[in-house]
Legacy VTK file of the C-alpha trace (Angstrom):
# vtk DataFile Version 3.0
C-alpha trace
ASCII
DATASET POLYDATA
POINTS 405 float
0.000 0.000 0.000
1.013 3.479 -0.910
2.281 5.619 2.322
3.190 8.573 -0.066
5.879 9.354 2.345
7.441 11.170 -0.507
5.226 12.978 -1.031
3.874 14.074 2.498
6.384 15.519 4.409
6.720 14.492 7.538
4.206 15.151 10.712
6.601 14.612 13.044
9.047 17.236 11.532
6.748 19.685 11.072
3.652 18.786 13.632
1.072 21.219 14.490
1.632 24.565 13.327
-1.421 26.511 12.767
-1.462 29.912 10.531
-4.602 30.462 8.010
-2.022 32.762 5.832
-0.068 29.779 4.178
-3.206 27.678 3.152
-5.061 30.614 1.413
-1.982 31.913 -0.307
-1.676 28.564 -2.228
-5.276 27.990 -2.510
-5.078 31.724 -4.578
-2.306 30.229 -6.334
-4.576 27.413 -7.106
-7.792 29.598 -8.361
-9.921 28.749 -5.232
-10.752 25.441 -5.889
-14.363 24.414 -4.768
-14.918 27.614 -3.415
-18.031 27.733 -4.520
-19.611 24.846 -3.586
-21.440 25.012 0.025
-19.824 23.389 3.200
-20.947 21.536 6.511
-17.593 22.547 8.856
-18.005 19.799 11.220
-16.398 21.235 14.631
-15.190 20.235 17.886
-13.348 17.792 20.136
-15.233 13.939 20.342
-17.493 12.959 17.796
-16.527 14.848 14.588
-15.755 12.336 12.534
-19.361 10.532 13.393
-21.571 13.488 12.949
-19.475 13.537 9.307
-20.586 9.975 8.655
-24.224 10.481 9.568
-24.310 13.566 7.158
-22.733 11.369 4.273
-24.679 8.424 4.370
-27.906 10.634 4.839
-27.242 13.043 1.259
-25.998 9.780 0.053
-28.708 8.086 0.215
-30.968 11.418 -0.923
-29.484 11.552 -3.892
-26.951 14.821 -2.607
-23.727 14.518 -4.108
-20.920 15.340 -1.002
-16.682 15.291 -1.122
-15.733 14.913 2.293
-12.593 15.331 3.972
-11.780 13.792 7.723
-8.747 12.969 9.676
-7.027 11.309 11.119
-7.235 7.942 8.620
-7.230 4.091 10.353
-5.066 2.359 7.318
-5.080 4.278 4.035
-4.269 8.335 3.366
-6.827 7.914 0.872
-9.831 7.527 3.431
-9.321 11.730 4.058
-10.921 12.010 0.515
-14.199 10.955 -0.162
-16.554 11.633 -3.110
-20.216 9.477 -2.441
-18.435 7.474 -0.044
-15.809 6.166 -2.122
-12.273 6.863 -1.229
-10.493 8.373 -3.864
-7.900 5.864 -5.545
-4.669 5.947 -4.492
-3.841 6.534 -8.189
-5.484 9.877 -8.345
-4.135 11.184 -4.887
-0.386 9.759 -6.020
-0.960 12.297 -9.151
-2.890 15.266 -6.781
-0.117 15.325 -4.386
2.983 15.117 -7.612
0.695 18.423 -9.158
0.768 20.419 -5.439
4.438 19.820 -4.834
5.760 22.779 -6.090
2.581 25.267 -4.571
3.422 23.391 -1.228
7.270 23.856 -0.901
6.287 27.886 -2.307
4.326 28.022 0.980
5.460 25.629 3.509
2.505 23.387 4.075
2.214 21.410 6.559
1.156 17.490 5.871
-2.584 18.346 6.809
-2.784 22.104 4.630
-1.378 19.843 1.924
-4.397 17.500 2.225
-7.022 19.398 2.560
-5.483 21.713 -0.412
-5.444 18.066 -2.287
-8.971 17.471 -0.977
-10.385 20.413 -2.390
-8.713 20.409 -5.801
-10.129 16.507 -5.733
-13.447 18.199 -5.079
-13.250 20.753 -7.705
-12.356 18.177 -10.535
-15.704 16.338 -9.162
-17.985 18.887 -8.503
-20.003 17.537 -6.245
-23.382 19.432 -4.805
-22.096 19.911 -0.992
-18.675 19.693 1.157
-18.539 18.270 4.304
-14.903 19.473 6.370
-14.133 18.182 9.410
-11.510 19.870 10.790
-8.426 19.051 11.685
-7.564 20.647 15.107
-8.993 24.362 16.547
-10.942 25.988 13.960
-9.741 29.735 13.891
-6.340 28.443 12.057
-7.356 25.015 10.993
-6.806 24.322 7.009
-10.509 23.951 6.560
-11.347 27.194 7.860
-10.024 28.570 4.632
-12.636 27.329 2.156
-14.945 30.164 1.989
-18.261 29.314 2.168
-19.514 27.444 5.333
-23.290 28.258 5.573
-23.931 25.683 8.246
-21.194 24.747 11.215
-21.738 21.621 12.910
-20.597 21.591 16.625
-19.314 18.460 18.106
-18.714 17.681 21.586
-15.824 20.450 22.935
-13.367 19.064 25.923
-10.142 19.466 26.730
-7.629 18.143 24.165
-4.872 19.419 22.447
-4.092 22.072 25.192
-0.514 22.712 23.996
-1.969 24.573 21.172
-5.431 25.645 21.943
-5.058 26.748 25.457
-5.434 24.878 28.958
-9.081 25.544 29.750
-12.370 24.848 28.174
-13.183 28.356 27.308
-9.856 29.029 25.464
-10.392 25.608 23.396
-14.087 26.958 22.825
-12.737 30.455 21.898
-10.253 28.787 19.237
-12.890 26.373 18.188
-15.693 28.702 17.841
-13.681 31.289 15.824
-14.632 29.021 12.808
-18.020 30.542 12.879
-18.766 32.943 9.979
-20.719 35.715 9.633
-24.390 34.572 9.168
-23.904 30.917 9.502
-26.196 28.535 11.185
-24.654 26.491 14.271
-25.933 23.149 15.248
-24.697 21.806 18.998
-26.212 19.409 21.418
-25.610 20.336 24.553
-22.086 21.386 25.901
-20.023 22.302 29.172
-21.626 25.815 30.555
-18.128 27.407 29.453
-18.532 26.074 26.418
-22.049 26.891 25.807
-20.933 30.626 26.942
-18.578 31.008 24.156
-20.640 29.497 21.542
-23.461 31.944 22.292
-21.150 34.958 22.791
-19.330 34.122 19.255
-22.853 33.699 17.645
-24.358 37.003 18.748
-21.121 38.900 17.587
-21.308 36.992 14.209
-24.776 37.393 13.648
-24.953 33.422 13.396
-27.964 31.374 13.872
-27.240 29.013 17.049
-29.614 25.554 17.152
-29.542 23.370 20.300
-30.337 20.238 19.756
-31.382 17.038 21.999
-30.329 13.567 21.569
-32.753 11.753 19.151
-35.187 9.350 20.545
-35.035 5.053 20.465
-37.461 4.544 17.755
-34.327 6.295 15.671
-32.065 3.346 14.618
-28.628 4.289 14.255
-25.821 2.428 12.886
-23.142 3.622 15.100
-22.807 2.383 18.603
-23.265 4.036 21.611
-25.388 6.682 23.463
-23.094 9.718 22.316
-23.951 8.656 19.047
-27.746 9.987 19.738
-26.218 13.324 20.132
-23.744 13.292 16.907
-27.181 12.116 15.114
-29.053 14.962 16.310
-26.280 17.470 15.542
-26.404 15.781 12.081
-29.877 16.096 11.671
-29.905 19.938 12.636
-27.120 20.572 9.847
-29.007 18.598 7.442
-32.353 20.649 8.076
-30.186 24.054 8.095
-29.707 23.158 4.278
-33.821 23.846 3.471
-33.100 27.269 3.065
-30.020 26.857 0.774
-32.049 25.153 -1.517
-32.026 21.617 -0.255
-35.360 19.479 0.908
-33.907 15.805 2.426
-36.905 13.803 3.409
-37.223 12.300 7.016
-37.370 8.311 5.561
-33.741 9.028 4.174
-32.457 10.804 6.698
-33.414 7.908 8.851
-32.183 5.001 6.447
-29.350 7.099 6.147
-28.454 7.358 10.023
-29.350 3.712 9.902
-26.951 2.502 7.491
-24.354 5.546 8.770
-20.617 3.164 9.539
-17.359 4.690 11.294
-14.677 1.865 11.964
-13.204 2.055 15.409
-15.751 3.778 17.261
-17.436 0.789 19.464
-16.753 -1.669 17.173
-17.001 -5.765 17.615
-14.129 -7.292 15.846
-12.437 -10.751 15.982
-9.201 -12.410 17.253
-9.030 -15.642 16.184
-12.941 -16.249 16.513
-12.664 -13.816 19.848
-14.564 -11.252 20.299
-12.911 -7.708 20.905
-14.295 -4.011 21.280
-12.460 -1.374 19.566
-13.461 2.716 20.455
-11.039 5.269 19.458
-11.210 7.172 22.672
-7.815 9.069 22.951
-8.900 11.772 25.444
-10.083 12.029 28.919
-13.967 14.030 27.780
-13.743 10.693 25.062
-12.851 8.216 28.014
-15.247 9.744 30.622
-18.061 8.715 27.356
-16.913 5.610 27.006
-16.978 4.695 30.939
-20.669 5.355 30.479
-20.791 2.877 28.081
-19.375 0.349 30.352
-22.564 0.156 32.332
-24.902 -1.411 29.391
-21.858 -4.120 28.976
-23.298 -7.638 30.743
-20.802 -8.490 33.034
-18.919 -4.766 33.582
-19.581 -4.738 37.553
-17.145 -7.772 37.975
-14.197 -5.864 35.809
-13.219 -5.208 32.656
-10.346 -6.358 30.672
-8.944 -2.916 29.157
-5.914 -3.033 26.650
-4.471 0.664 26.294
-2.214 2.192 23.512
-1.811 6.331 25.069
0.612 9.088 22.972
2.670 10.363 25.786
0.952 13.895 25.097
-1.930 13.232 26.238
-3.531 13.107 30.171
-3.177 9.236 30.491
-3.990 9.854 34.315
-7.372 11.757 33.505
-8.480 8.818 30.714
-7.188 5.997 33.915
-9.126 7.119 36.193
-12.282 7.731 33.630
-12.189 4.704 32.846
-10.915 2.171 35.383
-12.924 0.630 38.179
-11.511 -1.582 40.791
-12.070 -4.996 39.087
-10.701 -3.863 36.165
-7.396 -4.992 34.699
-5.176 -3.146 32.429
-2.895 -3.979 29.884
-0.512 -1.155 28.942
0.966 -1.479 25.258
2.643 1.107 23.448
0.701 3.141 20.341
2.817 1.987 17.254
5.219 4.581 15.887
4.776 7.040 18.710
6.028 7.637 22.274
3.711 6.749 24.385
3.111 6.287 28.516
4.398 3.145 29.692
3.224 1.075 32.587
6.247 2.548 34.368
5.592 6.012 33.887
1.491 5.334 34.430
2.138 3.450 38.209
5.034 6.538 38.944
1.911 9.001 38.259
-0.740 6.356 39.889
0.713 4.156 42.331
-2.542 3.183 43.720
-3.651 1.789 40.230
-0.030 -0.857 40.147
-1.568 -3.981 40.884
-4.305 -3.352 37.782
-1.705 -2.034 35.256
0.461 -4.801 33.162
2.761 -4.602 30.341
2.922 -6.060 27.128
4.665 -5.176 23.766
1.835 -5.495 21.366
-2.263 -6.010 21.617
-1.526 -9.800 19.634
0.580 -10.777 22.621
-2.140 -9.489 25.713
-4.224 -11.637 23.752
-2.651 -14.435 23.520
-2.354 -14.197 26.876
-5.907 -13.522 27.337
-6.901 -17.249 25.514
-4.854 -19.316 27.892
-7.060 -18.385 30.298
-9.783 -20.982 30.999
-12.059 -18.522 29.601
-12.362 -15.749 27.227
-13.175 -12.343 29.326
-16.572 -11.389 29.734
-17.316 -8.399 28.573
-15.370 -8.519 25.911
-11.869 -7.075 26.507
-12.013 -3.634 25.150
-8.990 -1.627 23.569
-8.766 2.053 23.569
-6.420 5.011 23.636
-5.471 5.573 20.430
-6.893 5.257 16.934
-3.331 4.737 15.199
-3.133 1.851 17.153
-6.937 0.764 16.045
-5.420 1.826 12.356
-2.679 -0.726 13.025
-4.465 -3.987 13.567
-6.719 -3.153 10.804
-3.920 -2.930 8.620
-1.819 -5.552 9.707
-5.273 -7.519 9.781
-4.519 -8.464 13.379
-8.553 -8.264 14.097
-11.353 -8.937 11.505
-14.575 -6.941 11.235
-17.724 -8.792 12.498
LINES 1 406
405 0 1 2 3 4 5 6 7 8 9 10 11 12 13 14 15 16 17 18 19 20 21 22 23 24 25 26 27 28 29 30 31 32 33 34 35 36 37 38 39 40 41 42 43 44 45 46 47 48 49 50 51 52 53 54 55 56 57 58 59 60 61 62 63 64 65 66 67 68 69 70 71 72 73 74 75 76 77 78 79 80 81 82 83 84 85 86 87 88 89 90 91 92 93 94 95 96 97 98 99 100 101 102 103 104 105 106 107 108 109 110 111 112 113 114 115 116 117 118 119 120 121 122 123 124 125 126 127 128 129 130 131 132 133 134 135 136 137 138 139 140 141 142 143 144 145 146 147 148 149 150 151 152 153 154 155 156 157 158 159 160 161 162 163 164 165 166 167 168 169 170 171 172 173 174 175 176 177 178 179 180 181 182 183 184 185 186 187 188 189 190 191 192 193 194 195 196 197 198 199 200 201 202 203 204 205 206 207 208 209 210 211 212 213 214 215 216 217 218 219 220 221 222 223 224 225 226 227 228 229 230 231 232 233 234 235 236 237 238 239 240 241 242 243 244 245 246 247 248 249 250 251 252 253 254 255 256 257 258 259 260 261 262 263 264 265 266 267 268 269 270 271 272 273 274 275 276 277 278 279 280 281 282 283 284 285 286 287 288 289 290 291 292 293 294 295 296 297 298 299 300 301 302 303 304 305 306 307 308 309 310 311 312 313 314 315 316 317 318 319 320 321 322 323 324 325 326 327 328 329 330 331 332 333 334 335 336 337 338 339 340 341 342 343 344 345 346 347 348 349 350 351 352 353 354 355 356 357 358 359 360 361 362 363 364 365 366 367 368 369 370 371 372 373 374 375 376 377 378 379 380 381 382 383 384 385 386 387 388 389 390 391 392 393 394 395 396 397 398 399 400 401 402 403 404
C-alpha cells in the first residue's frame, strides 16, 4: 500500500503549526478550488468524525452529491478524501499530491494544509453538490477554515484536548474552536459544558450566526453507530441537514433515517475478531472521550465484575485523567505502546498512579495481551475492550490483526 511518504512531508518534523495565511496563499495560487460549492464545517473535540458519517450516508442516500474530507485515517491516506463514499484511488491522490508539490514547498505546508489543499482540488475536478470538512484541530487556524463558504457549522462535543496549542481551559479551546463561525452561519450543537455553551453563544451574537440546540434523538431512531453519544452526533447531524432547506435543499425524514441507519465509522465501538474472539475497539484518545466511554461500560453484561482494558496512550496526552475515567476496581489493564509514537508506559502510568499498580500490566503489542488472554480458561466477559489511540486501532486493521464482524 502506498504511504506517499514522498510525497507528504513528515508530521513529526513539522507537527502542528497553525497559521490560516499559508493555506489561502496557495489555494489563490490554485484559483480557489471548490470555493463555490457550500460546506458543513463539522467542529469540535469527540465525535466529529461521526456526525461527518451520519451527514454522508444521509445526502448519500438522498441523492446529494458530497466530497468529504476527515482525519485522522485508520489504514489508508486515501480515506481523508471521499466523493459518495468512495475513497479516492490511491492513483489519483499519487498524481494530486505530484501536481501540489511545487505550490506546497512555495508556501510551507504542513502534511494536513497539503491535504485538505489536495482534498479540495479533488473536489473541484468532481464537482459535487455539498462539502462536508471536518476539521483538523482548533478551527480559527485550521486548514478547513479557509474554504470560503460554510453556511452551516456543525458543533461536536468540545473538551479538553490538544491544550498545547489551543489553550489549557475549556473556554480558550471553545474560543479557538468557535472562531470558525462565519458571519451569518447557522450552528448546530447538542448540549455542551456551561463554558462552552458561553462562548458558543457569545461568538454567535457577535457573528450574527444562527445558534440551534439540539437534543439527543429518541429510540425509535435506529442508528448504525454504537453508543449513546452517538444519539447526540445524530441529532447534531440532523440539525445541519435541516439548516440546508433554506439553501435550496429538501432531504426527506425516511432518508435521513435510512441514512443514520446505514451511517458506519470503523473504530468507534466496534465488535471485531481475534481468532474467533470477540474484541471491542473505540477510538477514545482523550479524557472528555474516556469519561463517554466509561458510560458505556454500564450497558456491557458483566462490567460490575471488571473489565479487561488493553491501552495504547501518545505520551501527550492526560493518560492519568483517561485511567481514572475509565478504570474501576475490578478492572485490569494492559498497557501497550501506540505503534510509531512515544507513548506512557506502565512505568511512567504506576510513577503518576501508584494506587492503580496492581491493575496495570505490560505487554509489547495487543496480539501478545491476547494471547495471553486465551490461555485463560475462559475468554473475558465483557469482551476485553482496547482504547487510547486510533493509530493503534489503524494498526491492527492494517496488519489484519482483528477482523470486522
Amino acid at each position: 500500500m502506498d504511504d506517499f511518504s514522498d510525497l507528504l512531508p513528515r508530521f513529526d518534523l513539522r507537527g502542528m503549526d497553525l497559521q490560516l495565511d499559508r493555506m489561502q496563499a496557495a489555494l489563490q495560487e490554485l484559483a480557489n478550488p471548490a470555493a463555490t460549492i457550500p460546506a458543513i464545517q463539522v467542529v469540535g473535540t469527540n465525535g466529529k468524525g461521526s456526525i461527518v458519517r451520519f451527514l454522508e450516508s444521509a445526502l448519500c442516500t438522498s441523492g446529494i452529491s458530497c466530497g468529504v474530507t476527515t482525519s485522522p485515517h485508520l489504514v489508508s491516506w486515501c480515506e481523508r478524501i471521499r466523493i459518495n463514499e468512495t475513497a479516492i484511488s490511491t492513483h489519483a491522490l499519487r498524481e494530486l499530491l505530484l501536481d501540489l508539490q511545487g505550490v506546497s514547498q512555495r508556501h510551507k505546508l504542513t502534511p494536513f494544509e497539503l491535504l485538505i489543499t489536495a482534498s479540495l482540488v479533488a473536489f473541484e475536478q468532481e464537482s459535487p453538490d455539498l462539502l462536508l470538512l471536518e476539521v483538523g484541530l482548533g478551527g480559527r487556524l485550521d486548514a478547513t477554515t479557509a474554504h470560503p463558504r460554510r453556511p452551516v457549522i456543525a458543533m461536536a462535543s468540545i473538551g479538553l484536548d490538544h491544550c498545547e496549542h489551543l489553550g489549557s481551559t475549556l473556554s480558550a479551546i471553545a474560543a479557538e474552536k468557535a472562531a470558525a463561525i462565519p458571519k451569518h452561519a447557522t450552528v448546530i450543537s447538542a448540549d455542551q459544558e456551561p463554558a462552552v455553551r458561553a462562548v458558543l453563544e457569545e461568538t454567535c451574537r457577535e457573528q450574527q450566526a444562527n445558534l440551534h440546540w439540539v437534543n439527543p434523538l429518541p429510540d425509535d431512531w435506529q442508528l448504525g453507530l454504537m453508543g449513546n453519544i452517538q444519539r447526540s452526533n445524530a441529532a447534531v447531524a440532523l440539525g445541519a441537514l435541516q439548516a440546508l432547506e433554506p439553501l435550496g435543499w429538501r432531504i426527506s425524514d425516511a432518508d435521513i433515517r435510512t441514512g443514520f441507519q446505514r451511517a458506519r465509522w470503523p473504530g468507534r465501538l466496534q465488535t471485531v475478531r481475534w481468532r474467533g474472539h470477540p474484541l471491542r475497539l473505540d477510538g477514545a484518545h482523550n479524557p472528555p472521550a474516556a469519561r463517554q466511554l466509561a458510560c458505556e461500560r454500564h450497558n456491557w453484561p458483566g462490567a460490575e465484575h471488571g473489565v479487561t482494558w488493553i491501552l495504547a496512550i501518545q505520551a501527550h496526552k492526560d493518560a492519568v485523567a483517561m485511567l481514572n475515567a475509565l478504570v474501576e476496581p475490578n478492572d485490569q489493564v494492559w498497557v501497550v505502546p501506540v505503534p510509531g509514537h512515544t507513548s506512557w508506559s506502565r512505568e511512567a502510568l504506576v510513577n503518576a498512579m501508584p494506587a492503580r499498580a496492581s491493575q496495570l500490566k505490560r505487554a509489547d503489542n495487543v496480539a501478545a495481551v491476547l494471547g495471553a488472554l486465551s490461555l485463560e480458561s475462559s475468554w473475558p466477559k465483557p469482551m476485553p475492550t482496547v482504547a487510547g489511540s486510533l493509530y493503534l486501532i489503524g494498526d491492527l486493521f492494517s496488519r489484519s490483526v482483528v477482523r470486522a464482524e
